[in-house]
N, C-alpha and C positions, 0 to 999 in steps of 0.2 A: 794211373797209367798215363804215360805220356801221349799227347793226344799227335805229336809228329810222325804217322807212317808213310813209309815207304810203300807204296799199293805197287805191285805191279803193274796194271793197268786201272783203270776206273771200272770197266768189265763190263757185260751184256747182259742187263740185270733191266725186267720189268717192273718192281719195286725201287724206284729212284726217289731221292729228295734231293733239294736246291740247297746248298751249303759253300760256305768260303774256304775257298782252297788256292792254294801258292801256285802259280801257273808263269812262268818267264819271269819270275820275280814279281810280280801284280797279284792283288788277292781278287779272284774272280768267283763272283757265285754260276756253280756250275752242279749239273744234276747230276749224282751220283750213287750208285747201286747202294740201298742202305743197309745193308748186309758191311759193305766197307766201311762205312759212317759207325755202324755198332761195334765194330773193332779196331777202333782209331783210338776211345777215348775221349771222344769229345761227341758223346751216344746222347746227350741231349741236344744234337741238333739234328738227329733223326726223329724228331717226334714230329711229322706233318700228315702222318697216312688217315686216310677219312675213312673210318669202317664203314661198309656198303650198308645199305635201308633194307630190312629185311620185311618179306607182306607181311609176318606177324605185328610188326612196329606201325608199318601204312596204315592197317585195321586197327589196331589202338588207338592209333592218331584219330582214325574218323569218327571212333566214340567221345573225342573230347569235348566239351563243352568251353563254350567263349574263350576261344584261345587265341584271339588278341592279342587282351592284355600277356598272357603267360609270352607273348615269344616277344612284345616291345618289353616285357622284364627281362628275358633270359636274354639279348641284345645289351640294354644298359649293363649288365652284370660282366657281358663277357668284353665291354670296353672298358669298365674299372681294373677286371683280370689282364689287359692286354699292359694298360700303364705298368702296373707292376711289376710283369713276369716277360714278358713281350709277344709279338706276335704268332711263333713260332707254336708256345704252345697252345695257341688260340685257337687259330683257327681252323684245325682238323672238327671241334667242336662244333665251332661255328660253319662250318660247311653241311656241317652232319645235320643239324638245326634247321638251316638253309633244305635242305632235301624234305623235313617233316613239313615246315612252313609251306613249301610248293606242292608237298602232296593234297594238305587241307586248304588251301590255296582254290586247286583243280575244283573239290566237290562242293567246292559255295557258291553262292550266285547272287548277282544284285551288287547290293551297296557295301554287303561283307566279301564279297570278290575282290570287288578295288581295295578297301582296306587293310585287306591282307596283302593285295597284288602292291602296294604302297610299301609295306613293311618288308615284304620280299626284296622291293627296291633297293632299299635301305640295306638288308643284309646284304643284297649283293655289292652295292659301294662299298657297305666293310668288309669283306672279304676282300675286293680288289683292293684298298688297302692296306689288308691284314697280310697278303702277298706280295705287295711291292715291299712291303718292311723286310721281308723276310730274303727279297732277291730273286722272288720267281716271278718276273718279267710276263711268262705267259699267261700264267694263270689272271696278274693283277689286270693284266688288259682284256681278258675274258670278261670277268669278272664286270670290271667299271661299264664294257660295253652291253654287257646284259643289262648291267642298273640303268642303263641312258635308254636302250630301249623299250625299257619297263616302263619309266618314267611319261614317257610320250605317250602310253597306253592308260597310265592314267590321268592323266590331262592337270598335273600339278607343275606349273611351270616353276617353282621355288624351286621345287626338287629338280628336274633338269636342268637348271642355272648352275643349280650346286654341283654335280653329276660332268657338266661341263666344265665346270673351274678346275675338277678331281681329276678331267682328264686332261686338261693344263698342265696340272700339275706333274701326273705320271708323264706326259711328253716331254717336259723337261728335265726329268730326272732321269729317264732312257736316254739322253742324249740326243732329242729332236727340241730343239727350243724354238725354232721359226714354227714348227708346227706348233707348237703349246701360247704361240702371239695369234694364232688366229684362233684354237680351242677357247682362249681368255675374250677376244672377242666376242665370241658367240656368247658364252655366256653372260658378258655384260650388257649383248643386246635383248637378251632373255631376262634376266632380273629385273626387278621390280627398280625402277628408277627412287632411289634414295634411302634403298634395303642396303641390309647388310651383305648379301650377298652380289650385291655391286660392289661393297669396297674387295670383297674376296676373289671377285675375277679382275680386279684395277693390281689388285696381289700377285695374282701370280703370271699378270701380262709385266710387271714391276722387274717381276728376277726370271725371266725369259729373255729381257731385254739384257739383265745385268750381264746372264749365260753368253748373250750375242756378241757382250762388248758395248754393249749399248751407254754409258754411262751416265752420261744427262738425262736419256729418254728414260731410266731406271729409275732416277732420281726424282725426273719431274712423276711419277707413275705415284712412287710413295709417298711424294706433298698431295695429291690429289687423292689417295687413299684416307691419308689424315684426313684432309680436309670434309671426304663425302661422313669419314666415319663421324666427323661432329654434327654433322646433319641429321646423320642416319636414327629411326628410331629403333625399339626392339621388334625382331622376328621370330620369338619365340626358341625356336629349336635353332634359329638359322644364323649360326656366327655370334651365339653368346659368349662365345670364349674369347670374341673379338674385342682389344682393348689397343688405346697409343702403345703399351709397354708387349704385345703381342706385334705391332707392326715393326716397332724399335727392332724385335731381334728378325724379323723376319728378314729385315732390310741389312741384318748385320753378315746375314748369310750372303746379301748379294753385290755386299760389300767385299765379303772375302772373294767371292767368283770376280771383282774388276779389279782384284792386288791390292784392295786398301785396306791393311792386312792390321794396322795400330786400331784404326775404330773399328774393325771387325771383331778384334778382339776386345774391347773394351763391350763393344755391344753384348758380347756371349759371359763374359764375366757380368754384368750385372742381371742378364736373365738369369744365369745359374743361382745369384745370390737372391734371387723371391722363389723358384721354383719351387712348388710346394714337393715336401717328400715322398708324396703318392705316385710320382711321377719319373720312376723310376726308368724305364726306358729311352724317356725323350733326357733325362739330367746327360742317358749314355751318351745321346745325340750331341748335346749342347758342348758336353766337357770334349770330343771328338773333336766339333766346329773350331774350340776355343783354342786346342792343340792347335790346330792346324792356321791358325790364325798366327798366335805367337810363336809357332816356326817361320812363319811370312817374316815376321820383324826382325827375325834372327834372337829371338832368346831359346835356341834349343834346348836349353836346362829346362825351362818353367814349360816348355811344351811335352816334353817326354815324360813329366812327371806327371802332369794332367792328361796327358796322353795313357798313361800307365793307369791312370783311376778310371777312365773310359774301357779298356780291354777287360779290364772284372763284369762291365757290365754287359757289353759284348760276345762274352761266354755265355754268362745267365740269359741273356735274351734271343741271340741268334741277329739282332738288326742287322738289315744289309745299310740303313741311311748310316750306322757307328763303323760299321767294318768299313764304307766305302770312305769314309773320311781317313779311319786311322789308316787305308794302304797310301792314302795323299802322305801323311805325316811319316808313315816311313818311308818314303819316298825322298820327301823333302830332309829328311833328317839322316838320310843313306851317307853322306859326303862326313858328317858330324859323327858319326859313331866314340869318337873317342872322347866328346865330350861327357858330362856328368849324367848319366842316367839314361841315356841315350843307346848304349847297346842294350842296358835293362830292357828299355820301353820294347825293343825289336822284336828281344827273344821273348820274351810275354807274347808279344803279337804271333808270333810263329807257333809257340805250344797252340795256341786257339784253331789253327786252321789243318785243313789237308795236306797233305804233300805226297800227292800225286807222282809216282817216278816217272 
């Protein structure tokens, strides 16, 4: 089925989900009665509703034994599910998970309190997260504010540091980036001086600045990132994924937000060329970035094409970080329609979303 309807309205429906939909020519993620989502066509990106905790499940839960470990497995498992498939279908799960963890959470006490009250922490950062992927804005800043408040509660300053960087992060991706220079502060005043989580708040005070205009202050942000990361030693959970070739594209992204749009794209092309294949969701991200880069330089052939292998993935996943790139790329590539592949790339884009009359 084509997934392009015509809705007559979006409608007064208290079953809504957050989807990308054509609004003034802009692709906005907007909350919509999912009743219209299931008759568009594009019915998988109505999968976000979180079945309610029934007391028979509460009372099962409370019979469980050492369920720790069981909910820090079912967390790793549902971040290996998220790479692959994306957030969308994630985390309804994980919400519902989030609810069991807080119920057995409540009737412990002592040292297995906080350690669940820790792990709750954690789920809740991934769910905020697992909702800014998705484009529900609300939920992710529920969410992140619940993990920072947790966090203080249990007196693990790593985790807060980290919590603070996340909310850096979402602030610059909402469109507040002066806020997200001083979110990045706080957290670097809070990290552990020559952690990895100091180079992660020097990160994302780096492309706050890039969002400003900043560009030298951007710059010097990311030599000073290198630099601590050579210092830095291991933190266990805290930025293992942190490597030079993770800061390279970070910086590549905040190269494309100051128009330097030749090494933007050179940066996203050779992330994409190591990205391991598990990593399905973020390759949608990276291939979105890199369109959107070599439209900058003007090759709209080579951007519409890799712009077109980004929207397959867009569909399967639901990302709002993929959709928000490719409405830049159609954008940018509005004027070029008649070159090669370029109307393709559009109307692909357009089968994907709502269209709201």
């Amino acid at each position: 089925m084509n997934a392009v309807v015509r809705a007559g309205s979006l409608g007064d429906d208290t079953d809504t989900v957050v989807v990308p939909a054509r609004i003034h020519g802009r692709i906005l993620f907007v909350p919509v009665p999912r009743r219209v989502v299931l008759a568009s066509g594009i019915a998988g990106l109505a999968a976000t509703a979180m079945p309610a905790a029934t007391p028979a499940a509460a009372t099962e839960l409370a019979d469980m034994g050492s369920p720790f470990e069981h909910f820090a497995q079912l967390r790793r498992v549902m971040i290996q599910t998220d790479n692959l498939i994306g957030s969308r279908h994630v985390l309804p799960a994980l919400q519902q998970h989030l609810v069991s963890l807080a119920t057995r959470r409540r009737s412990a006490r002592g040292t297995d309190a906080i350690e669940l009250l820790s792990l709750e922490t954690r789920y809740e950062e991934l769910a905020g997260w697992f909702a800014q992927d998705i484009g529900d804005e609300r939920t992710a800043h529920g969410h992140t504010a619940k993990a920072l408040d947790a966090s203080h509660i249990t007196g693990d300053t790593d985790l807060t540091a980290y919590i603070l960087g996340r909310k850096a992060q979402l602030a610059v991706d909402t469109g507040h980036p002066a806020d997200a220079l001083g979110l990045a502060a706080a957290a670097r005043r809070t990290a552990r001086p020559g952690s990895r989580l100091e180079v992660i708040a020097v990160l994302h005070e780096a492309h706050a600045r890039a969002v400003l205009g900043e560009g030298s202050e951007a710059h010097r942000a990311y030599d000073t990132a290198l630099a601590l990361l050579g210092r830095a030693g291991s933190d266990g959970v805290w930025g293992s994924w942190l490597d030079a070739a993770y800061i390279s594209t970070a910086r590549a992204r905040s190269l494309a937000a100051l128009g330097e749009y030749e090494q933007a794209a050179a940066g996203f092309d050779s992330a994409l060329a190591v990205l391991p294949s598990a990593y399905r969701r973020d390759r949608g991200v990276y291939l979105a970035r890199a369109a959107r880069a070599h439209a900058g330089t003007g090759n709209v052939t080579l951007a519409a094409r890799i712009g077109g292998q980004a929207v397959g993935i867009a569909a399967e996943t639901g990302s709002a970080r993929i959709f928000g790139q490719l409405d830049r790329l159609d954008q940018a590539l509005a004027p070029a329609t008649g070159e090669d592949g370029v109307a393709e790339f559009r109307a692909s884009l357009d089968r994907i979303v709502l269209h709201p009359a």
